[in-house]
C-alpha positions in Angstrom: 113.3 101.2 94.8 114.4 103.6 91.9 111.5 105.2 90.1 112.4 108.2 88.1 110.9 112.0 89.3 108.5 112.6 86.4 106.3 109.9 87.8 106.5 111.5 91.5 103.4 113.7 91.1 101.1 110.5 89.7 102.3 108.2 91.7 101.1 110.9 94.7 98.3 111.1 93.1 97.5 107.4 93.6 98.6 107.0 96.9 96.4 109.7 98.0 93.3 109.0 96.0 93.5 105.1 97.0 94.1 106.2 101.3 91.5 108.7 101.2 88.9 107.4 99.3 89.1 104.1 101.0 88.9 105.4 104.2 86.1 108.1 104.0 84.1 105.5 101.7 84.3 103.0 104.2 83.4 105.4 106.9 80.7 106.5 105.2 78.9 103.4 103.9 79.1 102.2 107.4 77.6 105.0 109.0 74.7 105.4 106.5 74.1 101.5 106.1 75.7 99.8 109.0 77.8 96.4 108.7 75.3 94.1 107.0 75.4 91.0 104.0 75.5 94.0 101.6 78.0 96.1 102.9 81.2 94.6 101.1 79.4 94.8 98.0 77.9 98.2 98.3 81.7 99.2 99.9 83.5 98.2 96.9 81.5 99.7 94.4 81.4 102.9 96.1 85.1 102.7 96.7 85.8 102.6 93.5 83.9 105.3 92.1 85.0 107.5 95.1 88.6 106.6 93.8 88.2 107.6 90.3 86.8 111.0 91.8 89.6 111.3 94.2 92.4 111.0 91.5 91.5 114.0 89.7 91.2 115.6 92.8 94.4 113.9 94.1 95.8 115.2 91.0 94.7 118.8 89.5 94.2 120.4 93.2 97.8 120.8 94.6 98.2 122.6 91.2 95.4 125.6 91.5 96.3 125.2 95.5 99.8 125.7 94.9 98.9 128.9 92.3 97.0 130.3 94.7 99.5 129.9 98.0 101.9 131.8 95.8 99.8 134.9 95.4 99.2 134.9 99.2 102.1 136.9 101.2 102.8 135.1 104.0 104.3 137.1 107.0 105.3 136.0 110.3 104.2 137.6 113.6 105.9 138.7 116.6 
């Protein structure tokens, strides 16, 4: 699959958001609630929320991380 390298950093984005907002939602809900008639439901609707959250996160962190690792001098020790 050929997909040019200006979309690399959304397409990230995506990938990340959707894994880790899946996972820790359904975590989550299932701790808190337990596996009940309601738990797809409540699951899905708190997914996707959680993934619209997780996008912008997915997407503007790595760039104030990645600003701030650069002012860091990292050494190694002996």
């Amino acid at each position: 699959m050929n997909i040019n390298y200006k979309y690399k950093r959304i397409i990230f984005a995506i990938l990340m958001a959707f894994s880790m907002s899946f996972f820790i939602s359904f975590i989550l809900i299932s701790i808190n609630n337990g596996y009940n008639n309601v738990f797809l439901s409540k699951w899905l609707k708190i997914w996707s929320q959680a993934f619209i959250c997780a996008f912008f996160g997915a997407y503007y962190f790595p760039i104030v991380i990645q600003k701030v690792l650069e002012k860091i001098n990292f050494v190694e020790s002996n």
